[in-house]
N, C-alpha and C positions, 0 to 999 in steps of 0.2 A: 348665551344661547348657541347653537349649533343643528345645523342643517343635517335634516338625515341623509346620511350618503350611498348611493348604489355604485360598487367597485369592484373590480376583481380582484380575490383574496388568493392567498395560498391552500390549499386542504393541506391538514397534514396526516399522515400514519406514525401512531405513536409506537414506540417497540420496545424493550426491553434488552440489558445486556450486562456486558461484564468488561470489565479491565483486564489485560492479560499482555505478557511479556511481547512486544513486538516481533523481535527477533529467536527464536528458535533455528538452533542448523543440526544437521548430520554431520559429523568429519570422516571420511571416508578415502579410500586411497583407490590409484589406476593402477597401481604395480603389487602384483604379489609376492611376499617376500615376508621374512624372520622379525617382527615388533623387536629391532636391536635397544632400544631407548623408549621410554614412556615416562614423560616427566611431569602428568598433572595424577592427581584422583579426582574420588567426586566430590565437589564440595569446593574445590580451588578456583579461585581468583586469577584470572590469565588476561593479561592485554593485546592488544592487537599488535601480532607478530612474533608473540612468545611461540616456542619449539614446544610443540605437541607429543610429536612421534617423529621417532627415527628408524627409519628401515634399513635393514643388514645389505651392505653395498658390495657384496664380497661376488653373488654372480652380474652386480650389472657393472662394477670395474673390471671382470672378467671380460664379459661381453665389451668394452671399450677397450681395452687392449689385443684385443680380437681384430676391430676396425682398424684399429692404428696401423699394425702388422701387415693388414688386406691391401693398406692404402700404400704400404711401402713396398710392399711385392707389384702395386699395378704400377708405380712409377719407374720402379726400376724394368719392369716386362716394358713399359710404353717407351722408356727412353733405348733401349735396346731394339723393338720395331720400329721407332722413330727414325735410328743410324741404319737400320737395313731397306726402309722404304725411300731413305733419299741414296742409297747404293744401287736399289732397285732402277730409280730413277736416271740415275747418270749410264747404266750399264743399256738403259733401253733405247737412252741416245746414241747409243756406239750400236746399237743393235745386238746386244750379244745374246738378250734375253727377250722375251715375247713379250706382249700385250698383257696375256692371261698372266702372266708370270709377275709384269707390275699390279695388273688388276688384286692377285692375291693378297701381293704383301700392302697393298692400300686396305684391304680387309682388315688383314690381322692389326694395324697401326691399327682400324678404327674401334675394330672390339676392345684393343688392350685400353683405347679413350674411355669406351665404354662400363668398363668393367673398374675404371680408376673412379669413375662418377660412381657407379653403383655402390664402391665400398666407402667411398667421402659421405653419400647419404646414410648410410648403415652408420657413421660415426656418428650426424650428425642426431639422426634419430636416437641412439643411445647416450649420448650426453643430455639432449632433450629430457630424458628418463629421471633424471639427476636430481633435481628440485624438487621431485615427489617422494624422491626417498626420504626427505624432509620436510614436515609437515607441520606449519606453523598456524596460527590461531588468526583467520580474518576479521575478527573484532574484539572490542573487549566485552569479556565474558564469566559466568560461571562452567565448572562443569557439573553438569547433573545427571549424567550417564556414563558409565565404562564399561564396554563389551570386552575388551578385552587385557591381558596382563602382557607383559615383557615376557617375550620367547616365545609366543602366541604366532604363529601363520597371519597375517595380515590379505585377506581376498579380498580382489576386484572389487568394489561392489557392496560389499559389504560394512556398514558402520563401524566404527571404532570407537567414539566417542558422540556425544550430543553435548552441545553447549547453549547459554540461555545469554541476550543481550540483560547486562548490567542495569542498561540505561533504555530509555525508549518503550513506553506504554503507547497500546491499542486498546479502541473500545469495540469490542467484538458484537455484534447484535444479527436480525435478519428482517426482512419483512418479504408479506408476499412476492411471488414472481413476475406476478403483471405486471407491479410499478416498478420495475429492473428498468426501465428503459428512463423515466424520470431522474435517473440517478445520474451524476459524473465523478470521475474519478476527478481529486482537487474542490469539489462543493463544501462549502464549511456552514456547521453546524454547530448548536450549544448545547452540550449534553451535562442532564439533573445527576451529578453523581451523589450516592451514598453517603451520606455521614460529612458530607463539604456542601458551606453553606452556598458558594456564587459557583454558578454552572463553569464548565470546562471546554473554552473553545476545542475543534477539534475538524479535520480532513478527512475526507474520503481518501483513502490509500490503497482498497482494494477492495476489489468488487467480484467473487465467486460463480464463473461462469458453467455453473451446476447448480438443478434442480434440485431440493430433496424431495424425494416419491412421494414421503408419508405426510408430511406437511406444505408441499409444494411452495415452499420460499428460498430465497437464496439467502445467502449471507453476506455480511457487509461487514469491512474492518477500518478503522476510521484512526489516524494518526492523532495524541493528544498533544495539545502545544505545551503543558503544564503538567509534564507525567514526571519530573521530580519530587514533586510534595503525595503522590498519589502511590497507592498499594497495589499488585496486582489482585483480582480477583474480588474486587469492587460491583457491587450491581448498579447501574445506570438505568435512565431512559433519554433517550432519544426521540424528535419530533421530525420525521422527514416531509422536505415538499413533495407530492405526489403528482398534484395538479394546482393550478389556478382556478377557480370558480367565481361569477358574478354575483356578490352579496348584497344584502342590504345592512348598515353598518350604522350603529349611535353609538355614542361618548357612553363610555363607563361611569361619566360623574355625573350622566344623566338620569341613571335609574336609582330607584327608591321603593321604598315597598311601605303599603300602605293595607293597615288591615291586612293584614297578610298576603297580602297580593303584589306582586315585582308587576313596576310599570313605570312610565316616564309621565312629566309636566307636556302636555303640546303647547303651545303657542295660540290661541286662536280668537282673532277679533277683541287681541288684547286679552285675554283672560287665558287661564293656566289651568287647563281641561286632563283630564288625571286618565291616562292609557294605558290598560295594561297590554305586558308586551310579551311574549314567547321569544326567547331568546336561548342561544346555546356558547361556544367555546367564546376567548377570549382573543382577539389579534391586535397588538400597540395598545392603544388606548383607549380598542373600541370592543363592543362585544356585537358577534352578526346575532342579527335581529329574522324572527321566523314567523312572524305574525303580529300583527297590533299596529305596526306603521308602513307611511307611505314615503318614497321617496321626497314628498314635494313638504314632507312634515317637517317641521322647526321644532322642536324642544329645547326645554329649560335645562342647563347645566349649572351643578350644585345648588338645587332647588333648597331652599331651609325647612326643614322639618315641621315649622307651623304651617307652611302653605297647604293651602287646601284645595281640594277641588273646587274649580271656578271661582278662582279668586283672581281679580284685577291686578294686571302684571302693567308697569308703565316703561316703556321702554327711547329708553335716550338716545341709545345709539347701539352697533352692535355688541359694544363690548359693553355697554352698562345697561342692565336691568335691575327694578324696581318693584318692589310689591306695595300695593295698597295694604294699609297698615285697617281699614276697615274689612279686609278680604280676609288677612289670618293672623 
């Protein structure tokens, strides 16, 4: 037997989706300059760290040897104002030369300071430059895009390459915009995939802080724990929590249909009174109930197919119930 129960359930929104490669990137560069090296196409197989592209380093070793030069003209100008501002100094002790006269040469030392810093950072800023003229693969991946060939201008800005992660499935889906707020990034869900028989645990990963106009839903991408054994481009469903709501709740091993009619055994004054019941989804082991019972109702679980209406139910305890074998 089993007590009908009144409890707050989950609602869910069901939604529909698809598998799809987690990771997608651009490869793109900050320095413009001559594609000297191009060592994938499309189609290849690159791990994390393989040399992509190599850019022609001929004006940015120019440009560092440029710096280098600046920095040895400012040390040799500062150590040359250096020996004249402590001449300055001793001469202004004997008085032979003015205030204004040391004040000068304290200038000129401090520009020639100045000017040693300003061409140390111009180094510094063009070795910086260095690592980009080589362009290595941040994950492993295929390539599935080339914009461009070897001897090609390489701009700002502008892609070079697109690459797809190997490894690492997303189940992509949407649902309305008003239940955007119900959602957290990290909530785990079990998604009905296609053609696989036992659902695919699975993460919220990312949550699309944009409406669409036409359909007014967001989008939602959800990390699969189990995207080895899976394909991309998969169709799925998905059941998200929305809300909680107050139900009223009976055993699924309580209903039976009788004469065509879905209902449950009640319990009542000892006898086994036949209810039909309006019921709708399914939650654990119960299904909510939308009419036909009350909370304070008792039903029969796993009723036997001969009972009948009002027929004499004997009951031992809660776990053991009996039918009068004159009842059905």
């Amino acid at each position: 037997m089993h007590s009908v129960l009144q409890q707050l359930v989950p609602r869910f929104y069901s939604s529909t989706g698809y598998t799809s490669v987690s990771r997608s990137i651009e490869i793109s560069t900050s320095q413009s300059a001559t594609i000297d090296e191009l060592t994938v196409k499309e189609g290849d197989l690159v791990a994390q760290g393989d040399l992509l592209v190599a850019l022609d380093e001929t004006e940015l070793l120019t440009s560092i040897k440029r710096a280098e030069s600046a920095i040895e003209s400012a040390k040799i100008r500062l150590k040359d104002l250096a020996h004249d501002l402590d001449n300055a100094r001793q001469l202004r002790e004997k008085r032979v030369i003015t205030v204004e006269q040391l004040r000068k040469a304290k200038v000129q030392h401090n520009l020639a300071e100045t000017q040693l810093q300003q061409a140390q950072s111009e180094l510094e800023r063009q070795l910086a430059r260095k690592p980009y003229h080589r362009i290595h693969s941040p994950i492993n991946a295929r390539v599935i895009k080339r914009w461009v060939n070897q001897g090609d201008l390489a701009v700002i800005g502008k892609p070079l390459l697109q690459l797809e992660a190997i490894r690492g499935l997303e189940f992509e889906t949407s649902l309305p915009a008003e239940w955007a707020n119900s959602l957290r990034i990290g909530d785990s869900y079990l998604i009905k995939v296609h053609n696989r028989e036992d659902p695919v645990q699975a993460q919220i990963s990312h949550i699309v802080n944009s409406v669409d106009r036409t359909t007014q839903t967001i989008q939602v991408k959800l990390a699969l724990a189990d995207s080895e054994r899976i394909e991309a481009g998969l169709s799925g469903q998905i059941d998200f929590v929305i809300a909680t709501e107050s139900q009223l709740l009976v055993e699924s091993s309580a209903l039976v249909k009788r004469a065509g009619v879905f209902g449950v055994f009640r319990l009542v004054q000892n006898k086994a009174i036949f209810t039909p019941v309006n019921f709708e989804r399914q939650w654990q082991k119960y299904r909510v109930v939308l009419s036909g019972l009350d909370p304070s109702d008792i039903v029969i679980t796993y009723p036997p197919s001969t009972l009948k209406d009002g027929g004499a139910v004997v009951v031992a305890n809660s776990s053991d119930t009996k039918y009068s074998k004159a009842e059905i």
